[in-house]
C-alpha positions in Angstrom: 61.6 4.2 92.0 63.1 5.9 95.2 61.0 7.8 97.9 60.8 11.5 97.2 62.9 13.5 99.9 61.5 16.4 101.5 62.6 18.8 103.9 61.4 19.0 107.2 58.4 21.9 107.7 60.4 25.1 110.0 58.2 27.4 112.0 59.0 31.1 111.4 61.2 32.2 113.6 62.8 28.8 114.1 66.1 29.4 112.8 69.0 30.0 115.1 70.7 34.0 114.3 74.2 33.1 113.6 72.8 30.6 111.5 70.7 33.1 109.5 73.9 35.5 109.9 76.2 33.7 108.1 73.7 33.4 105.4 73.5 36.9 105.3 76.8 37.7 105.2 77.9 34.9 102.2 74.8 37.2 100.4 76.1 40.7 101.5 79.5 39.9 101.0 78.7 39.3 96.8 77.6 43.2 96.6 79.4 45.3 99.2 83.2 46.6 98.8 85.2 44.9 100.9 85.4 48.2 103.9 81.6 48.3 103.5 81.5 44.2 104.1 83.7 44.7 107.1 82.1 46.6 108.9 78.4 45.0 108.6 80.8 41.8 109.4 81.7 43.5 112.8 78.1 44.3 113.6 77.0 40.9 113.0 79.4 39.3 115.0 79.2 41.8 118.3 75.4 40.6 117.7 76.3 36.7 116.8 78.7 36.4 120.4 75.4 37.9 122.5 72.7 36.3 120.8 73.7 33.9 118.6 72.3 31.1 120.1 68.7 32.4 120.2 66.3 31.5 117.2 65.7 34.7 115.7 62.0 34.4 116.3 62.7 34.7 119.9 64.7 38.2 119.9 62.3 41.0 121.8 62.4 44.6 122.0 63.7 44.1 125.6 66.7 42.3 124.2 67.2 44.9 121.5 67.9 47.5 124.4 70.3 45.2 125.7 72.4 45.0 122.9 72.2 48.7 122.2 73.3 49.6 126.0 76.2 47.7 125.3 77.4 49.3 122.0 77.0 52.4 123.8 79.7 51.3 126.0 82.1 50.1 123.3 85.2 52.4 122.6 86.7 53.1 119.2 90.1 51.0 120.1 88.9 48.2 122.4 89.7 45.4 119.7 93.6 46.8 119.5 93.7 45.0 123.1 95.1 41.4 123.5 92.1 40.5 125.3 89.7 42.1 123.0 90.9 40.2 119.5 88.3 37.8 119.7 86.0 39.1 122.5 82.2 39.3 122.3 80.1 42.3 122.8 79.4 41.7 126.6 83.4 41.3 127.3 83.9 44.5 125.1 81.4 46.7 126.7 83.3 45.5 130.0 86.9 45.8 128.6 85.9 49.2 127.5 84.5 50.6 130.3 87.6 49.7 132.8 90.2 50.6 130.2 89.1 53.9 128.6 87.0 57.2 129.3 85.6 58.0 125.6 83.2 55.6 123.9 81.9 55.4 120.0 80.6 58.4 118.6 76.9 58.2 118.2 77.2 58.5 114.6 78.9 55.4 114.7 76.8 53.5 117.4 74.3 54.6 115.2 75.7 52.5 111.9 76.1 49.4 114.0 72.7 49.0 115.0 71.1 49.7 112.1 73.2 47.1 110.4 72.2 45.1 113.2 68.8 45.8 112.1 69.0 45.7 108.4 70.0 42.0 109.0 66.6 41.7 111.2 64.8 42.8 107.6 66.4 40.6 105.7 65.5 37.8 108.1 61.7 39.6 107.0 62.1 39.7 103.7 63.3 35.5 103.5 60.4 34.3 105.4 62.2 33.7 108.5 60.9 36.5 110.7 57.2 37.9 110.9 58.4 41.1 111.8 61.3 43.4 112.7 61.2 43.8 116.7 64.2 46.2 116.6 62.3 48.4 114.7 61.8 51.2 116.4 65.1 51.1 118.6 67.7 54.7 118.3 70.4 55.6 119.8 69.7 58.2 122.5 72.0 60.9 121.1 71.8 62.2 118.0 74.5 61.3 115.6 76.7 63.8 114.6 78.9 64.3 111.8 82.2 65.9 112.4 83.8 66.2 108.8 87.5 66.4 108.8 89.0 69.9 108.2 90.2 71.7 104.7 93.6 71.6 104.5 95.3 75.7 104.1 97.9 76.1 102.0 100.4 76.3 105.0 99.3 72.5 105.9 99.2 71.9 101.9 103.1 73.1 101.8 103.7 70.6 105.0 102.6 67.7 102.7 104.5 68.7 99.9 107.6 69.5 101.3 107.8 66.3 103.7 108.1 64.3 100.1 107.0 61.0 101.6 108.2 58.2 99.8 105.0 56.1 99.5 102.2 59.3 99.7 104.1 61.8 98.0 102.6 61.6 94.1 99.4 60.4 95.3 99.1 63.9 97.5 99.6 65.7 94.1 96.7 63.7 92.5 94.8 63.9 95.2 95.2 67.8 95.4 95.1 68.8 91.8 92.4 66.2 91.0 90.0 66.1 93.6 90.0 61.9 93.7 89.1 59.8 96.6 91.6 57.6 97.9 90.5 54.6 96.5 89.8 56.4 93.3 93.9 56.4 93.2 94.7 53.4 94.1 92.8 51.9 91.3 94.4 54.3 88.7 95.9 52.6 85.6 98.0 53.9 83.2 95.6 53.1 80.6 93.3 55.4 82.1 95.5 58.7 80.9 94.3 60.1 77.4 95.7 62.8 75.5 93.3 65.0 73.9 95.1 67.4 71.8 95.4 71.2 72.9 93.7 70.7 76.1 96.0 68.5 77.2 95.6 64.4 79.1 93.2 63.9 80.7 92.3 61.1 83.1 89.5 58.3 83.0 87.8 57.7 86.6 85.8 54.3 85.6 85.1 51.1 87.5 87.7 48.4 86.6 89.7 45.4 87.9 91.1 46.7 90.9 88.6 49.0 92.5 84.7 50.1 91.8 83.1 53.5 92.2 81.4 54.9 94.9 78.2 55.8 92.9 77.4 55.9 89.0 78.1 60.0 89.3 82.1 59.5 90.4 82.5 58.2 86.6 84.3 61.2 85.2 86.7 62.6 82.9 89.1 64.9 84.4 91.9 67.1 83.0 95.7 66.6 84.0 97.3 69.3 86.0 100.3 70.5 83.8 102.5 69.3 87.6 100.9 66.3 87.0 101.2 65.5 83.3 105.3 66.5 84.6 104.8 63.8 86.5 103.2 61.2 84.6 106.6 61.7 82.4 108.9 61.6 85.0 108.0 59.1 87.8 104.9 57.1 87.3 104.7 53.2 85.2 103.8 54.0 81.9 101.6 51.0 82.0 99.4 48.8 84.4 98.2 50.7 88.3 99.7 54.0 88.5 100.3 53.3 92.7 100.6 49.5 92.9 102.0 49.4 96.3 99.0 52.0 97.3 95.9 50.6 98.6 93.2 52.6 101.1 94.5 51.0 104.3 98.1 51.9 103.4 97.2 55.5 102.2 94.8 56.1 105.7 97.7 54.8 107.4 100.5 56.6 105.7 98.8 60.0 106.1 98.4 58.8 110.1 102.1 58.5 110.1 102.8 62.1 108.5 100.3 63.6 111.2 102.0 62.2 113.3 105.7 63.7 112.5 103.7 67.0 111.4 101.5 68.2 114.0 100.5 71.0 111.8 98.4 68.3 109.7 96.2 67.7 112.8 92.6 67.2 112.2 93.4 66.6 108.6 92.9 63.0 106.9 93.9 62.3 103.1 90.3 63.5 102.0 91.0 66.5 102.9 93.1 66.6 100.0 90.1 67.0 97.8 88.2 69.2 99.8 91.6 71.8 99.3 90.6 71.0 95.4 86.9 71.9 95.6 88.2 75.4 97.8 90.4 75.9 95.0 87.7 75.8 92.4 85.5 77.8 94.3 87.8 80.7 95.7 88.1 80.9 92.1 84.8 81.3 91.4 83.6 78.5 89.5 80.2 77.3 89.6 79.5 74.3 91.8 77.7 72.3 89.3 81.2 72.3 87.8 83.1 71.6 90.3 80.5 68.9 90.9 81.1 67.5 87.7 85.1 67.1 88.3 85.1 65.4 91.8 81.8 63.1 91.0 79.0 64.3 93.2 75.5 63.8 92.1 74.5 67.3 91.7 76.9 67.5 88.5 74.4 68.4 86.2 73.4 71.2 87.2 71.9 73.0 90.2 68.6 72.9 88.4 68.6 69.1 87.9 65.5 68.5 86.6 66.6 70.3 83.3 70.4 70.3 82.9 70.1 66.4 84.2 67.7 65.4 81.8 68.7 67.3 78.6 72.6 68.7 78.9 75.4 66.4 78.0 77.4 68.2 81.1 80.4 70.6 80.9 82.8 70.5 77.6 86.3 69.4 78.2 87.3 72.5 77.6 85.3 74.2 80.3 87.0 71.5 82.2 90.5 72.2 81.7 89.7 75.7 82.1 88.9 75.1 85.6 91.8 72.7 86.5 94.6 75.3 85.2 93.2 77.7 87.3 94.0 76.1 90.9 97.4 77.1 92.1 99.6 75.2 94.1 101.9 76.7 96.6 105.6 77.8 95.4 107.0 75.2 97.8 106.0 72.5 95.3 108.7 71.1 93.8 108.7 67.4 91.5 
């Protein structure tokens, strides 16, 4: 009978952090979409160049201040630079600084660090780490959100009339249905049902190619009567509905149009469905509906605690009442 193998006793706090960083990310890369993955991937590496060698039971508040003085230095485009590809965070702080004059919005200064220091928890939660010593670190100014602007009907007419060739039926959708971009791209033909006087309808459900953004973006919504024209005239009639479209190509598309239009400045493809939810409510529908077509939480009800617990949500009909009712500027033409 052989000798029983053990492993050798660690100390807490032994473990090196890219060690215990790839080991997070193998875990978080199982349940995050692939943008969310990315971008915790980012933070951990900025974190993995500086401090990687250093067992994670070493890393101090002081240090912590470090790294955020740093990111506060980084700029939005410093890794489009030859010599940023594969630079670590000191080098990028440095790059940035001598090649640019804006830095990261707060906002997003403020996502990197506490990724940063969601990994530190983990590390708490696995019995690697007594405690989380980045705790109580915050970025200085407060992070603010700058939403991207409504489109008007003048920049709606733009879009419409520029007829791209790879945006130019996903614009319609996105207009006339209220989806997010990654809502589209994962659009199968098998997701269009007709329901008899009130017309198709579309199925917005978790599948093979893309997932939801929460339980509440699982929705029925009615078809447009430009879009059911469509359906019959220019999309597959089986399998994705935009297979060449995925969200990179569609955030990169719309860049291009702003670009040639510079009338569509400050406006991104989600502000396709914030012309959708204007629509509904210059049109005075209540916003409980309106919740209930584009997939926000509140689509009960405004009185959740009742309407969420006990109504089965708005009928189909109510539904298509509300989607016939948006009107699309005269310059649309299929």
């Amino acid at each position: 009978m052989g000798r029983p193998r053990y492993q050798r006793a660690r100390l807490v706090g032994e473990r090196l952090v890219a060690e215990l960083a790839q080991a997070y990310l193998a875990e978080t890369s199982q349940r995050l979409r692939p943008g969310s993955f990315k971008s915790v991937r980012f933070a951990l590496e900025l974190l993995g160049s500086h401090l990687g060698k250093c067992a994670v039971g070493d890393l101090s508040l002081t240090q912590g201040k470090e790294v955020l003085g740093y990111i506060t230095q980084l700029s939005p485009n410093v890794r489009k630079y030859r010599d940023g590809k594969d630079a670590g965070l000191v080098d990028l702080a440095s790059l940035s600084v001598a090649s640019e004059g804006i830095t990261l919005a707060p906002q997003t200064q403020a996502r990197i660090l506490k990724q940063m220091s969601q990994f530190l928890d983990w590390c708490v939660g696995e019995g690697e780490l007594g405690a989380n010593p980045w705790e109580a670190l915050k970025v200085k100014d407060r992070p603010e959100v700058h939403p991207h602007g409504v489109l008007t009907d003048a920049q709606v007419s733009v879009l419409l009339a520029a007829k791209d060739r790879v945006l130019h039926s996903a614009l319609l959708f996105g207009l006339l249905t209220g989806m997010r971009s990654g809502e589209l791209c994962g659009l199968m033909a098998e997701d269009i049902t007709a329901k008899g006087n009130l017309g198709r309808f579309v199925s917005i459900r978790p599948n093979a190619v893309r997932l939801l953004k929460s339980k509440a973006a699982e929705r029925e919504v009615p078809l447009h009567g430009v879009l059911e024209q469509l359906l019959d005239t220019a999309l597959p009639k089986s399998g994705r509905l935009f297979p060449q479209l995925t969200v990179d190509r569609v955030v990169k598309r719309y860049a291009y149009l702003r670009r040639r239009h510079p009338e569509l400045r400050g406006t991104v493809f989600h502000s396709t469905r914030k012309w959708f939810t204007t629509q509904c409510e210059r049109t005075g529908v209540p916003e409980h509906f309106t919740a209930s077509l584009v997939g926000h939480h509140s689509a009960r009800s405004q009185n959740k605690l009742t309407y969420g617990l006990y109504s089965a949500g708005i009928s189909d009909a109510q539904k298509r009442e509300i989607v016939d009712g948006v009107r699309v500027p005269t310059v649309l033409a299929l």
